[in-house]
N, C-alpha and C positions, 0 to 999 in steps of 0.2 A: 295461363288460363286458356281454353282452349273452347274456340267459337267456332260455330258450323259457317261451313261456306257461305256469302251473300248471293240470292238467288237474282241480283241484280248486278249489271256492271261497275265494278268498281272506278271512282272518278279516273284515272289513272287510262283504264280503259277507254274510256268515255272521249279524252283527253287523244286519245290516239289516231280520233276519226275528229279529218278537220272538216267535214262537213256539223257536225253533232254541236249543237247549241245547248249551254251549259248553265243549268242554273242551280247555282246553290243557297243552302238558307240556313239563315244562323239559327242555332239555338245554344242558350247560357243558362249552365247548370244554376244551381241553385246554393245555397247554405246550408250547409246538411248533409245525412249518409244519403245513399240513395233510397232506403224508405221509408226517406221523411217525409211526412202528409203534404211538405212545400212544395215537394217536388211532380206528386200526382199532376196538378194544370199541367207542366214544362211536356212531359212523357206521352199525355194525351196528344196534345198539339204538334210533339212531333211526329208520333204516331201516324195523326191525321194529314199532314203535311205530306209527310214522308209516301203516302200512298196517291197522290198526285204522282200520275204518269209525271210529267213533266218537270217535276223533281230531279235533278241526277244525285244529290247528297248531301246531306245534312252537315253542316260544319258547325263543331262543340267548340267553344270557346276557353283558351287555361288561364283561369281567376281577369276575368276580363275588368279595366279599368286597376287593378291595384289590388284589388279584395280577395280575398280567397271563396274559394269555392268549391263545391264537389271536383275531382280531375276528371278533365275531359275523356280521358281514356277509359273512365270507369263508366260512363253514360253510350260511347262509342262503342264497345264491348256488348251492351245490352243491344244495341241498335242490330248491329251486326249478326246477333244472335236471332234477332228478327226479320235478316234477312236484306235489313235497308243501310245500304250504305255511305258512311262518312266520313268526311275530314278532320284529323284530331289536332289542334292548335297546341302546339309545343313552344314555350314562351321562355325563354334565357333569364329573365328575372330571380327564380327561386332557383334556382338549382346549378351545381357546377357542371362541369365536363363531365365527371365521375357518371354525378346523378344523370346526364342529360344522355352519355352512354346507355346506361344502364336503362332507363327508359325506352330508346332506342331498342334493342335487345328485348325486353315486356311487349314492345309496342308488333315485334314482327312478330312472335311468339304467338301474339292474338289476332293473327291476320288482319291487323289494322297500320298498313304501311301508306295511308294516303296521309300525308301530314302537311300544318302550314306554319313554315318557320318561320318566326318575330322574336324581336328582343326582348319584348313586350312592355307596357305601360308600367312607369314607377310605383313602386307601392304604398299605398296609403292607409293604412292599417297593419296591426296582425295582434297575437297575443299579447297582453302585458304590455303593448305600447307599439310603437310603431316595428315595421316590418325590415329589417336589413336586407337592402337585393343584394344582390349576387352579380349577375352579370360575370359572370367566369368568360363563358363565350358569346358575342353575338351570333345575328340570326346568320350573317354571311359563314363564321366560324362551324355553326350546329350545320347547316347545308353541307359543308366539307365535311364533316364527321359521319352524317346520314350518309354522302356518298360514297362515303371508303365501308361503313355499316354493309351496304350494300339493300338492294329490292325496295327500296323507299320511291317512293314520287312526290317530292316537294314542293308547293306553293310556297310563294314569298308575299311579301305587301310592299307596295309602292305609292309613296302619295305625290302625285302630280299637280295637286292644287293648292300649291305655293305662292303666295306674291311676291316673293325676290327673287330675284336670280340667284342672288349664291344660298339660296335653300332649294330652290327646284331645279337647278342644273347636278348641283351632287346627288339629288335622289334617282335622279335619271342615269347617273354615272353607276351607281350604287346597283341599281338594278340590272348594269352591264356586268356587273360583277358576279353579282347572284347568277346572270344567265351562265359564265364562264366559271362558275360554280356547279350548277348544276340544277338549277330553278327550273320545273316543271314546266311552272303558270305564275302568274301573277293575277295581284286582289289591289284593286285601286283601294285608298283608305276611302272614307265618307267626303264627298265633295259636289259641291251644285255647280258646276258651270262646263257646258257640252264644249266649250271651245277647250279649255286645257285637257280633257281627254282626249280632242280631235289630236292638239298634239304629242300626246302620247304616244299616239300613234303612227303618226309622220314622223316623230323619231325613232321611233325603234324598226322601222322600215329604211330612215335614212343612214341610222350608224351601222344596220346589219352590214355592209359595206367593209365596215371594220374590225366590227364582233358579230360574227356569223353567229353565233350561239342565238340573238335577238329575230332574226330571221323564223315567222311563224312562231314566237314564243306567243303563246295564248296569255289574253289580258281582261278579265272579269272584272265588269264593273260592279262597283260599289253603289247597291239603291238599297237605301236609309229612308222609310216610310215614316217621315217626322209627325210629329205634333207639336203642339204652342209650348208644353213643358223642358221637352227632347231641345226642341228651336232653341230657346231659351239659355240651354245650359251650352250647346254647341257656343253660341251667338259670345257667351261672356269667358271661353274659354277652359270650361269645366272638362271638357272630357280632351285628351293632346291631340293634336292632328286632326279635330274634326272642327269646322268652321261655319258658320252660317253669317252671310254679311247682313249689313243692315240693311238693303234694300230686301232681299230675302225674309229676316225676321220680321220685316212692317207687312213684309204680304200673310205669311204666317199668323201674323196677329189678327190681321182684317179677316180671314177665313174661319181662324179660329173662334171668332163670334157670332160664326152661324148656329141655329140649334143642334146641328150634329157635331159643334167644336172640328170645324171644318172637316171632318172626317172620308168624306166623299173627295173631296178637294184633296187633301194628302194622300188618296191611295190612286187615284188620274193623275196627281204629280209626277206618284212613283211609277206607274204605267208609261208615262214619258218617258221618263229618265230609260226604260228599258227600251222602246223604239228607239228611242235615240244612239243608246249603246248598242246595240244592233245595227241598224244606220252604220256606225263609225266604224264598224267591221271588227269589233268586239267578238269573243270566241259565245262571251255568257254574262251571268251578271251574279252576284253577291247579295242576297236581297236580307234584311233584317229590319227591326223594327216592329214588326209584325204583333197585334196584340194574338192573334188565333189564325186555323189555318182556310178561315171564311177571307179573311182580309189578302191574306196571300193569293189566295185562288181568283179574287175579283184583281188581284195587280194583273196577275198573268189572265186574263182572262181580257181584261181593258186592252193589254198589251197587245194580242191576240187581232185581235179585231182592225188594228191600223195596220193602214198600207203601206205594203214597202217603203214607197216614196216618202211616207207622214214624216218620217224623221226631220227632213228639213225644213221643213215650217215650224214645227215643233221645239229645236233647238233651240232658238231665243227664248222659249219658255220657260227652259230648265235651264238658264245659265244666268248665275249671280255671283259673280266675281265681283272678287273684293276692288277696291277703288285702286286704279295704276297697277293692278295686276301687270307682271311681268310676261313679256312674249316673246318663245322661240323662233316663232313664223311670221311671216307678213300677213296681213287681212285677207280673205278673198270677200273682196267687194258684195258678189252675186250671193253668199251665204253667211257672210258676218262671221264666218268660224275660220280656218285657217288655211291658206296655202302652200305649196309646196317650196315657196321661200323662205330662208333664212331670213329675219328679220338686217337690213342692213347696220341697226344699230350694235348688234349684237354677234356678227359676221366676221369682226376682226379677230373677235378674242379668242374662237378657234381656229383661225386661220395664222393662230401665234404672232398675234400684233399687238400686245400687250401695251401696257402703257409703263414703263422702267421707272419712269419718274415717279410712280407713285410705291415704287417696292422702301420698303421699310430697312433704315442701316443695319436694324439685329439680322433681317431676315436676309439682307445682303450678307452679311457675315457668316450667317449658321451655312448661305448655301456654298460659299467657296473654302470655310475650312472642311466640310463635308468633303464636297469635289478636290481637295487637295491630300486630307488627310483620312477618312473614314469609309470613301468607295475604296472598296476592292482595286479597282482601277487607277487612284490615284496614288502620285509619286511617294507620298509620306506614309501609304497603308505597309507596306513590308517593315518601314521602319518603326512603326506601331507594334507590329506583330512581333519582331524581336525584343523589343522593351518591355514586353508584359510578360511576353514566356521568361523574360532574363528575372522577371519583378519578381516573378512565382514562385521562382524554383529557390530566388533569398530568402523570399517568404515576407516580401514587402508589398504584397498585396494592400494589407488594410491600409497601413498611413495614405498610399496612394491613390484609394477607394474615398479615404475623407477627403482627398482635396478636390478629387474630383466633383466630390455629393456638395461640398460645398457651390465651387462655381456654379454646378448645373440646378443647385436650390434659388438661386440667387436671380439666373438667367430665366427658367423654365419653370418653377415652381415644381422640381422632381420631386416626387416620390418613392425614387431610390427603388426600381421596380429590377431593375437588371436586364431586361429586353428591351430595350429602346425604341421607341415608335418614332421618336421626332422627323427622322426624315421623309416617315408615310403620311403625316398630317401636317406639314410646309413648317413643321419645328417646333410646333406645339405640342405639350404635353398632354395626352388623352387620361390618362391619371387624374392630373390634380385638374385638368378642364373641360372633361365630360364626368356628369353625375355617372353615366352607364358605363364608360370606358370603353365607349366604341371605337375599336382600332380600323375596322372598314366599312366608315360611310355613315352618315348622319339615321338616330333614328328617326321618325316620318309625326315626331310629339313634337318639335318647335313652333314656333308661331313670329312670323315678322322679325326671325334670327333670331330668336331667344331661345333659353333652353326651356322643357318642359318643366326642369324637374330644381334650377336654382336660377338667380337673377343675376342672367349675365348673357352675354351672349353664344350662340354655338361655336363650339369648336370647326367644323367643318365649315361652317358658312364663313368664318375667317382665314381659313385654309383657303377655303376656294377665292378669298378676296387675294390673299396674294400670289396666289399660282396666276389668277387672270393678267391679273399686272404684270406680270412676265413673260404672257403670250403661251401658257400652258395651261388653258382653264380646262380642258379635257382628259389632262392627266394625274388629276386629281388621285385615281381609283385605276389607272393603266397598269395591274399588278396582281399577282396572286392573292388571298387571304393573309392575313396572317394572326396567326394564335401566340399569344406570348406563351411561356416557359414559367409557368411559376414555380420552377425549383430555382431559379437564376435572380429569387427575390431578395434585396439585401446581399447584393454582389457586383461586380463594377460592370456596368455595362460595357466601358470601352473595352475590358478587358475580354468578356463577352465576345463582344466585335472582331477586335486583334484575332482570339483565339478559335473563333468560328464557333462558336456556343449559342447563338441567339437566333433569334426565330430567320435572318438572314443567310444563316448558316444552312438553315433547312431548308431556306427554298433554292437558294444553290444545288444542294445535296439533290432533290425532287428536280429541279434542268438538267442534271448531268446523270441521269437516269440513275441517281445509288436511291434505297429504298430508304424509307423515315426511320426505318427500326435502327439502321445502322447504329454502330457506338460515336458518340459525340467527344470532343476534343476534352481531355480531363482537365478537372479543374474545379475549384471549391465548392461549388454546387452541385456539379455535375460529373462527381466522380466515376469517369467511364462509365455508366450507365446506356442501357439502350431504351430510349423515348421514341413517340409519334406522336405526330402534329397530328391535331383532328379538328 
């Protein structure tokens, strides 16, 4: 389809000048074609929004929460056409690699290359009964795929306001990833408390050090313009990643009993919440919520009005952090938000001073037969390598394939996938113990180490519990992407391995500068074939 140029700077642009403060605002389609009489309000209000100077882009939401919904590319497309520019949310839930390509390709087609990659929220509906996701790729995988696309400028989402450690230190790892992927900007998810953005920010100043990629990566705050309903559902864990504690919920309720159902009160909150991010040297903010574009204009307008300085008086205002909240920094006294210390309690475990004694005998196990027999590097890997080519060519693959699917049913709970992730997630299986199959890095839906989407605890927040134990809680995520091979399904992974077949084989291939197309080692799935990782 083909849309006339936006007679305004595209985010991208925008994005390029680090002076230029950035704000964007959501709007979520609706149920229905585009026109459906439901969606008349939506179109209005963006309309009206979108003509505020101070607008830089409208960001469409893809079936936000689970639900389906109009696609954000078909609302963006209309936008566009009117000249006002947006960000189209590309969500990994419905759709494979194929479809998420092929999107990709539609999406530059229509001059709509600002996009915000997520894995997106589990789904809780669809036709005839519930919805099957997908998750082919995560959001880190789809970033790789945009990049090699090519003329994309990608947002990602980072949620910073965690209360444990091994939920918020992998999100921050995660988001080094995405930078060294190729993440534009960053979108805090929805969160009340100024000090855990303060550190979001001292770190991603303190690790550019390591991963230059973080160095000036712009980070847009999340303001979420609540009410006593919104409060409500956050508060009891209705929508994933977004939290309201309960001292927060009891002020929300006390306000919300004024006659305007605290109204005035939640859009001076949200006015905070934006000096504040400002203040913290924030690029912009993310505002949503919004009933109309009267209520946006009085946030940015309140906001407006406070001086520079207001921010830190201000900060204790907007900060409701959950009880025992986790901290990267030490206190700074003089502001109650953070300093540029590493907190001392927390100082060893990057500093690789683990604690051994509490590493686990499996996981002591999986990492020395790994390190003896399944790196590259180690003494038993060549004689691996001749065993499986000798197994092939007898054509004793299968028997050899059950014993192994056995043991690894037994130890790992496989599902016999044939790319093997275990030793990118400390040996756990992201198959059978993430609902999404996230192979790089927690999605930002858990809550208190749980998963969003089954009753159990996260995958990665248990990765990260025994990397730390070992004195590698940083290198959780020290590693390229990786996209499994789903032609390598129902095939031996070790042989995989041996044979240079599996997604290890390709990032080998990508270090030693051969290209992805290359042909891969033959073998029952992948009979010489030429593939790319995206």
């Amino acid at each position: 389809m083909s849309v006339p140029p936006a007679s305004r700077p595209r985010l991208a642009e925008r994005l390029a000048d680090p002076a230029a403060w950035l704000t964007l605002v959501e709007v979520v389609p609706w149920r229905g074609p585009l026109d459906d009489p439901g969606g008349g309000p939506v179109l209005a209000c963006a309309a009206e929004v979108a003509a505020d100077a101070r607008v830089s882009a409208l960001s469409v939401t893809d079936n936000a929460g689970g639900h389906p919904m109009l696609p954000p590319q078909v609302l963006a497309a209309r936008f566009a056409g009117q000249g006002i520019p947006s960000v189209v949310h590309v969500a990994c839930r419905d759709r494979s690699r194929n479809a998420l390509q092929s999107l990709g390709w539609e999406l530059r087609a229509a001059g709509l290359a600002d996009v915000l990659a997520v894995s997106g929220d589990f789904p809780v509906e669809g036709y005839g009964g519930l919805s099957r996701p997908v998750f082919d790729l995560d959001s880190v995988a789809l970033l790789a795929l945009y990049r090699e696309l090519g003329g994309f400028s990608c947002g990602v989402a980072v949620n910073p306001y965690k209360r444990q450690e091994r939920e918020l230190v992998p999100q921050l790892l995660k988001l080094e990833l995405k930078a060294r992927t190729g993440a534009a900007y960053a979108v805090t998810q929805v969160g009340y408390d100024a000090r855990s953005l303060d550190e979001l920010g001292r770190w991603l100043r303190r690790r550019a050090a390591v991963a230059p990629e973080l160095a000036g990566l712009p980070v847009l705050a999340n303001v979420y313009i609540l009410n006593r309903g919104v409060a409500r559902r956050f508060h009891a864990g209705a929508i994933p990643g977004c939290v309201v504690s309960d001292d927060l919920l009891a002020l929300v309720e006390r306000q919300a009993a004024a006659p305007d159902r605290g109204r005035a009160f939640f859009l001076e909150f949200a006015a905070k919440q934006v000096a504040v991010a400002r203040g913290l040297g924030c690029r912009g903010v993310y505002v949503s919520g919004h009933r109309d574009a009267a209520e946006l204009s009085r946030v940015l307008d309140l906001a407006a009005v406070l001086g520079p300085d207001d921010w830190r008086s201000l900060a204790a205002e907007v900060s409701f952090p959950e009880p025992g909240a986790f901290r990267l920094f030490a206190t700074d006294p003089a502001t109650g938000l953070a300093s540029d210390e590493l907190d001392p309690a927390w100082y060893s475990a990057i500093r690789g001073r683990g604690d051994r004694r509490r590493l686990a005998l499996g996981y002591r196990r999986d990492r020395l037969v790994h390190r003896l027999v399944f790196d590259p590097a180690g003494p038993g890997f060549p004689l691996g390598t001749a065993l499986y080519g000798a197994v092939e060519r007898a054509g004793l693959g299968r028997p050899l394939h059950a014993l192994e699917q056995a043991a690894k049913l037994a130890l790992y709970d496989c599902r016999d996938c044939g790319d093997c992730s275990l030793p990118d997630v400390a040996y756990l299986c992201p198959e059978s113990r993430c609902a999404k199959n996230q192979r790089n890095g927690p999605c930002g839906g858990s809550h208190d180490g749980r998963c969003e989407a089954a009753e159990r605890d996260c995958i990665w927040a248990l990765a990260y519990d025994r990397l730390a134990a070992a004195g590698e809680a940083t290198a959780l995520l020290d590693r390229p992407p990786v996209v499994v091979d789903n032609a390598l399904r129902r095939t031996s992974s070790w042989a995989n391995t041996f044979l240079h077949r599996d997604h290890f084989a390709a990032r080998a291939l990508r270090g030693s500068g051969g290209a992805t197309g290359e042909a891969r080692t033959e073998g029952p799935a992948t009979a010489a074939r030429t593939t790319r990782e995206g």
